[in-house]
N, C-alpha and C positions, 0 to 999 in steps of 0.2 A: 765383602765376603773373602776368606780367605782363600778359594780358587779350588779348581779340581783337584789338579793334580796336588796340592798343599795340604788338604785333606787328609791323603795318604801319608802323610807326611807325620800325623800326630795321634798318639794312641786317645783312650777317652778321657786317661787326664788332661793331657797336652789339648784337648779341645777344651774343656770346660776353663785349663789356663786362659785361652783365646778370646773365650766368653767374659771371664773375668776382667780381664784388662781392654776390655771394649773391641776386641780386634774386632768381634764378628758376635751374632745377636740368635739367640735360641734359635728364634723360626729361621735362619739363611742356614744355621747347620740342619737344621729339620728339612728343610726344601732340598737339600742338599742330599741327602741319606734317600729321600722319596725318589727324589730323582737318579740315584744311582739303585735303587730297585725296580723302577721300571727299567731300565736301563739292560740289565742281565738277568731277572726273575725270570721270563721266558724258557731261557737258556740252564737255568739249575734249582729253580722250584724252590725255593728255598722262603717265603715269606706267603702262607694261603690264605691271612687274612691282616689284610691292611686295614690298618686301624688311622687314618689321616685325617680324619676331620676332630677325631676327640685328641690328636697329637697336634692341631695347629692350632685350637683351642687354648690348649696348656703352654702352649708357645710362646702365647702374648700374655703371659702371667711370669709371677718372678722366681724365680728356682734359687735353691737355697741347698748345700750340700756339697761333697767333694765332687761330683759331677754333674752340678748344677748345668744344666740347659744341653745335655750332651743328649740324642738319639740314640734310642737302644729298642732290642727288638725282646719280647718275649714268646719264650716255649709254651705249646699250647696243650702242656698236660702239666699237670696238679699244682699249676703257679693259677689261679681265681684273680681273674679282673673283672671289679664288680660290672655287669653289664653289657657285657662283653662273649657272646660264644665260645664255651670252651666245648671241642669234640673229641680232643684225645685222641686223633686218629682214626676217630671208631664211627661209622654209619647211624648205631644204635645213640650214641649221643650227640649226634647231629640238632643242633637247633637247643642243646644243655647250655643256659646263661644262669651263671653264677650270683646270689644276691648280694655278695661284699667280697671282696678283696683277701686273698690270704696273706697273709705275713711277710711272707715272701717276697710280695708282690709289694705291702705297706713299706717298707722298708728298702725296694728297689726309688719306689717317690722318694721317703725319703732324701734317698742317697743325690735329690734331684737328677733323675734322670727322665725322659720324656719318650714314653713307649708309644709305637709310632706303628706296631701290626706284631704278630704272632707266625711264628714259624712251624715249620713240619713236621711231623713225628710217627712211627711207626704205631699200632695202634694200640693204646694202651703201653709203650714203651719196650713191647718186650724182644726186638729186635734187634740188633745192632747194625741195619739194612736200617732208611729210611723209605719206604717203600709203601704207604695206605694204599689201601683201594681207594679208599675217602676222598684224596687230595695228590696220588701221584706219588712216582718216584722223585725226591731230591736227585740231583746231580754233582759232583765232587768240581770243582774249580780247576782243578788240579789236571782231572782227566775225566771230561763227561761220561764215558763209558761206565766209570767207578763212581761206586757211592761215596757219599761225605761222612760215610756210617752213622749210628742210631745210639743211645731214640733221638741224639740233638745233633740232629743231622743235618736242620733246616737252618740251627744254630751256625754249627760249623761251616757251612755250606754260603754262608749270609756273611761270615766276619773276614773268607780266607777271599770273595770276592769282592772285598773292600766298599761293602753298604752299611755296614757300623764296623768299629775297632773292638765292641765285647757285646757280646749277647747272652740270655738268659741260657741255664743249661741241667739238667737233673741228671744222677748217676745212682742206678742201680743194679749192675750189673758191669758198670764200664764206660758209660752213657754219657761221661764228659770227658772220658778220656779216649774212648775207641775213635771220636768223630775229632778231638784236637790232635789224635796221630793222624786219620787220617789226611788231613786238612792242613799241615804242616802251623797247628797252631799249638800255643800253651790252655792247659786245662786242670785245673787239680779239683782234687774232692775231697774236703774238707772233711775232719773228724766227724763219726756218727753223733750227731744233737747239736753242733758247729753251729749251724744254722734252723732256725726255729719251721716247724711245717706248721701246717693248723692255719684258723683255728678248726674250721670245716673240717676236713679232711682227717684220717686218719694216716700215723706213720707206717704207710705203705712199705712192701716187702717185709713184712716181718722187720723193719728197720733198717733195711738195706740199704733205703736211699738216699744222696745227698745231695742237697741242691746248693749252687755258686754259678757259673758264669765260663765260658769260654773267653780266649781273649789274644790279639796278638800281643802285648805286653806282661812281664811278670807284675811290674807294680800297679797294673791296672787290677789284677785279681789279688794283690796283699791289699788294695787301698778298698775293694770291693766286697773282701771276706771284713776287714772292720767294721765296713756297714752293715752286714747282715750278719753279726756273729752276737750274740748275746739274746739269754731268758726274758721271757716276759711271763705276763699269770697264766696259769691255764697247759703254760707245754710241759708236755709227759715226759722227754727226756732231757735231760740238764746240763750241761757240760759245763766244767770251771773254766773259766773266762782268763785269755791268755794272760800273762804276765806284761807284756808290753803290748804296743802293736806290731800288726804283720806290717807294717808299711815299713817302721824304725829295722826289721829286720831284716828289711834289702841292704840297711846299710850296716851292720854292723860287719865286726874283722869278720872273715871266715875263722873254720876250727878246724883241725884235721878231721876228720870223719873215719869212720870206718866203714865200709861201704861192701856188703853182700853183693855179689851178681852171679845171676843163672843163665845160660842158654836152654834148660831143660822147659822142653812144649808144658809142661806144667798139666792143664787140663786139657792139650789138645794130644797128638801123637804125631807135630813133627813141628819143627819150627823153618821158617821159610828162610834159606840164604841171606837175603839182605838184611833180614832181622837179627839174624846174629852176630852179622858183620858188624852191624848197627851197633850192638851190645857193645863187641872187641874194641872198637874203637872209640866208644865213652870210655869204655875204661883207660885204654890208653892218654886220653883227654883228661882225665879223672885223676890220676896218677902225676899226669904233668900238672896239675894244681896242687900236688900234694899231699891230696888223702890217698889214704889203704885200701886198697882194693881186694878182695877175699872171694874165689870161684866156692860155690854153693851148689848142693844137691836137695832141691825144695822139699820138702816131708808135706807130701798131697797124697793120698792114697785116690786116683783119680775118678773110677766108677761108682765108690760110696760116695765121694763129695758131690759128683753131678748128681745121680739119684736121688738125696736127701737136698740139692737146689732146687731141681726138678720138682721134686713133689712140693712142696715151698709154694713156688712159682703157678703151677696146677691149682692149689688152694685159692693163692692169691686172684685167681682167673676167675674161681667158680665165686668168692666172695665182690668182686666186683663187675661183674653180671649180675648179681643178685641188689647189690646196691644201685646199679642201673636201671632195673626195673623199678626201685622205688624211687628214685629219683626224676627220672620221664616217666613214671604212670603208665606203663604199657610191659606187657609180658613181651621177656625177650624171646625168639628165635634164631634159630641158625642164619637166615638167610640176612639177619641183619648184622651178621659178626664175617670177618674174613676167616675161613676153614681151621687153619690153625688154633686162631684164638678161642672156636667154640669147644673144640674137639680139646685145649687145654684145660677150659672151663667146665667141659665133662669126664673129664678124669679127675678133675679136682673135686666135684663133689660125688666119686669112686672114693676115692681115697677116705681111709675112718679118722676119727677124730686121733685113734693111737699111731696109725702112719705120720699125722702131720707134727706129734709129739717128741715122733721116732727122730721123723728129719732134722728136728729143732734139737737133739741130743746129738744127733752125729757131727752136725753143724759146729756145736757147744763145745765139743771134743775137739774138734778140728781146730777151732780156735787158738784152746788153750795150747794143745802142742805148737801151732802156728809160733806162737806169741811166745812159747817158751826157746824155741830155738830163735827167736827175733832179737831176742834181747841183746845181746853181748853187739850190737848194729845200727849203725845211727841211720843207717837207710838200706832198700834191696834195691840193685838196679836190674827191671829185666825192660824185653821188648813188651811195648802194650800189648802190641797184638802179635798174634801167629803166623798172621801171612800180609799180604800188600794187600791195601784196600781193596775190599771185591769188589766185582764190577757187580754193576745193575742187574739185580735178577738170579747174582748168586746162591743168596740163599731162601730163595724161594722153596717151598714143596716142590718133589720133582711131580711130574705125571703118575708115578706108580704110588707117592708118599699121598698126594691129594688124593686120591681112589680111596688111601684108607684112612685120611681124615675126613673124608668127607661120609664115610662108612662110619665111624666113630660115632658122627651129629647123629646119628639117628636109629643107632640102639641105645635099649632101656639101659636105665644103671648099673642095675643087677646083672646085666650080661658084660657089662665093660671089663674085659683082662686087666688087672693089676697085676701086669708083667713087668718086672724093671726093663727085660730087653723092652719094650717098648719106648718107655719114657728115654730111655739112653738112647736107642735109636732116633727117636724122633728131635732131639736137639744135639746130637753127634756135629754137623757141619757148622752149628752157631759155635757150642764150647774148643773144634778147634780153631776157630777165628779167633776169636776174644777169649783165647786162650788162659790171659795173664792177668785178668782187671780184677773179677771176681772174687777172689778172696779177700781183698781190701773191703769188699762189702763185707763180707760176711763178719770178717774181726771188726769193721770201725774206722780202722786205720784211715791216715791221711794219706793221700798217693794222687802222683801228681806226672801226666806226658809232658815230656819236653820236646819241642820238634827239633831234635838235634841231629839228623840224619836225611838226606835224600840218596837214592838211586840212582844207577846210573839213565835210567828213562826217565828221572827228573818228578819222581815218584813220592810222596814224604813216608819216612819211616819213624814212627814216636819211639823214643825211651820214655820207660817207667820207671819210678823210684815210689816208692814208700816208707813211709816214714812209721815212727815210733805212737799210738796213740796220744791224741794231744796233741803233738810236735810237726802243727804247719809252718813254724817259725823257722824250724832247721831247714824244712823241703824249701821255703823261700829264700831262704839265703842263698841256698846251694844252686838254685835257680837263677835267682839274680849272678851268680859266681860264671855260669854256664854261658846265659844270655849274652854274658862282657866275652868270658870266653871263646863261642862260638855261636855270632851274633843269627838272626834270623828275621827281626823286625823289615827288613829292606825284603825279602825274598816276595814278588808276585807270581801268583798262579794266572796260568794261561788266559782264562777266564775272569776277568778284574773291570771291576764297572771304570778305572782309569784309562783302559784299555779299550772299550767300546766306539 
């Protein structure tokens, strides 16, 4: 066995290297990951169903793949392992086991990797708090107090306490990226169709969301998006298939770039000190590699964009309570959804089929102006997020906001207000957090945190860059440029199963 503390030492390729050249054998790096989640799980919640007996199983079989025999964990919303409990966070699909495997998931084996439990998630994903009722709040490594933010919180939460080096991770709102700033790790998210969903499932959010992988190395997620990037029969959106691979594009020369950056709160109304700091001084960093750095004034008109997500998001709620009742056979009620989620789910089916048409035009707009002043830009760089990871329980309902969700479950349809102030009110404190991530869903874009900043309470602060449609090639270069840069792979958080 290569030893505790050696462990840390090597991201998920550098272990399946290990494997490969006989250092060390599946099951010892398996027993190895088990036992550095009992180890600190207690302490930050981050893994609520262990899966170790069908992971020691596959232990003593032969892996095949760029990270054959390596431990990984997966997220326990819209990644289907056949047989396996998926709850989403949510009470109402408590005891929901999938009949086969999604793609996602097919294509994680391939890559041999060896899932070993599932991790936390807000319910249904649409926080960027990990936080269920279900299964507990995750805890941040970093600073227990502070989340490891959402939905792959359980993720981030699992890889920055050194119990895998890359775990599973989905983004629809920010969702790989809010929890790799918070968590001082790398996370990107890959172009809209990058990665195949299905075949079950539909492409959730209106296509919002992207699934890849948290991770503390760059080339563990170029070596990771090759395995999970390309069409197969049956998937609805398509993407032309890179020109090289992402891996070959860690090494290739850099280019000059030309490089947008904002300090502007974007969708929030105020950006937090250290975040901007954060920004000023990639740039300066930025600049001493050689590329152009350009200050920018973002084109977000802020209260149409969240209202047209908003109502989105509402739809999206009220359509997936309704496929949860045909999926577990049992009529939903309020008391089986946590307040928020039901009270999204009854505005969303308020809302008319021409509201949902509306959001998806304003959205379409926003895009194209997005994309038109993108252009002349080989990347933006802002802060992921708005403020420093919240602490536990920030963004909860407060007492007065629960009174009128909980008010909400239980009038008719016909009386629910289709007031925007409401919908804006009622996710005001999530859009000025994750102030930044959001519109890379909405256009596609590839965008990707770099944990290139801590604090001076030793706190991590993500930079964000987004890239051109298509062009996760440039984001990893530039990535790989940054990592040599200014490194991060050595950095532990307080909370480190080496540490225990």
């Amino acid at each position: 066995m290569a030893g505790f503390k050696e462990f840390d030492q090597y991201d998920a390729l550098g272990l399946a290297q290990l494997i490969a050249a006989g250092q060390v054998t599946p099951l010892e790096l398996l027993e190895e990951s088990i036992a550095r989640t009992e180890k600190v799980n207690s302490r930050i919640n981050a893994v609520i169903r262990p899966m170790y007996d069908i992971s020691r199983k596959r232990g003593g079989e032969a892996f095949s793949g760029p990270f054959a025999g390596v431990p990984f964990l997966l997220k326990d919303l819209v990644a289907s392992y056949a047989g396996v409990e998926m709850s989403s966070g949510s009470r109402f699909f408590k005891g929901f086991v999938p009949a086969q495997d999604s793609e996602y998931v097919r294509r994680f084996k391939q890559a041999g990797l060896n899932i070993f439990g599932k991790t936390n998630t807000p319910e249904f994903g649409i926080t960027p708090s990990t936080e269920p009722e279900l299964t507990g709040p995750s805890r941040n490594p970093w600073d227990p107090l502070r989340s490891p933010g959402g939905s792959s919180g359980g993720a981030s939460a699992a890889v920055a306490a050194g119990i895998v080096p890359m775990a599973s991770a989905s983004d629809g709102g920010g969702s790989i990226r809010i929890p790799a700033a918070c968590c001082g790790l790398f996370g990107l998210k890959p172009t809209r169709g990058r990665v195949p969903s299905g075949p079950e499932q539909a492409d959730g959010w209106f296509g919002f969301i992207a699934e890849h992988v948290i991770s503390r190395s760059v080339r563990d997620s170029a070596h990771m998006l090759d395995a999970l990037q390309g069409n197969y029969p049956g998937q609805l959106l398509r993407t032309a298939p890179p020109a090289d691979s992402y891996a070959s594009a860690l090494e290739k020369k850099p280019k000059k770039l030309r490089i947008a950056y904002s300090t502007d709160p974007a969708l929030g109304e105020s950006l937090h000190p250290d975040c901007k700091q954060g920004v000023l001084e990639t740039v300066k960093l930025l600049e001493g590699m050689g590329h152009v750095c350009e200050e920018v004034k973002l084109p977000i008109q802020r209260e149409e964009f969240i209202y047209a997500y908003s109502v989105l998001i509402c739809a999206e709620m009220a359509a997936t309570v309704a496929e949860g009742e045909r999926l577990m056979g049992k009529t939903a009620k309020a008391a089986d959804f946590e307040a928020r989620t039901w009270a999204l789910a009854k505005l969303g089916k308020s809302f008319s089929a021409g509201d949902v048409a509306k959001a998806m035009w304003t959205l379409d707009q926003f895009s194209r102006q997005w994309m038109t002043f993108f252009e002349p830009y080989d990347a933006l760089l802002t802060s992921t997020l708005g403020d420093l990871p919240i602490h536990v329980g920030g963004l909860r309902p407060t007492a007065q906001e629960l009174i009128e969700l909980k008010a909400l479950a239980y009038l008719p349809i016909g009386f629910i207000a289709k007031q925007k102030d409401f919908v804006l009110k009622a996710g005001r404190r999530i859009y000025n957090y994750c102030s930044q991530t959001i519109p890379a869903n909405v256009t596609g874009q590839p965008s990707m945190s770099v944990p290139l900043h801590w604090n001076a309470q030793n706190i991590p602060v993500g930079m964000m860059f987004t890239g051109r449609w298509g062009e996760e090639d440039v984001l990893f270069n530039l990535a790989a440029q940054l990592e040599q840069a200014k490194p991060w792979f050595d950095r532990r958080a307080p909370i480190h199963a080496a540490q225990v």
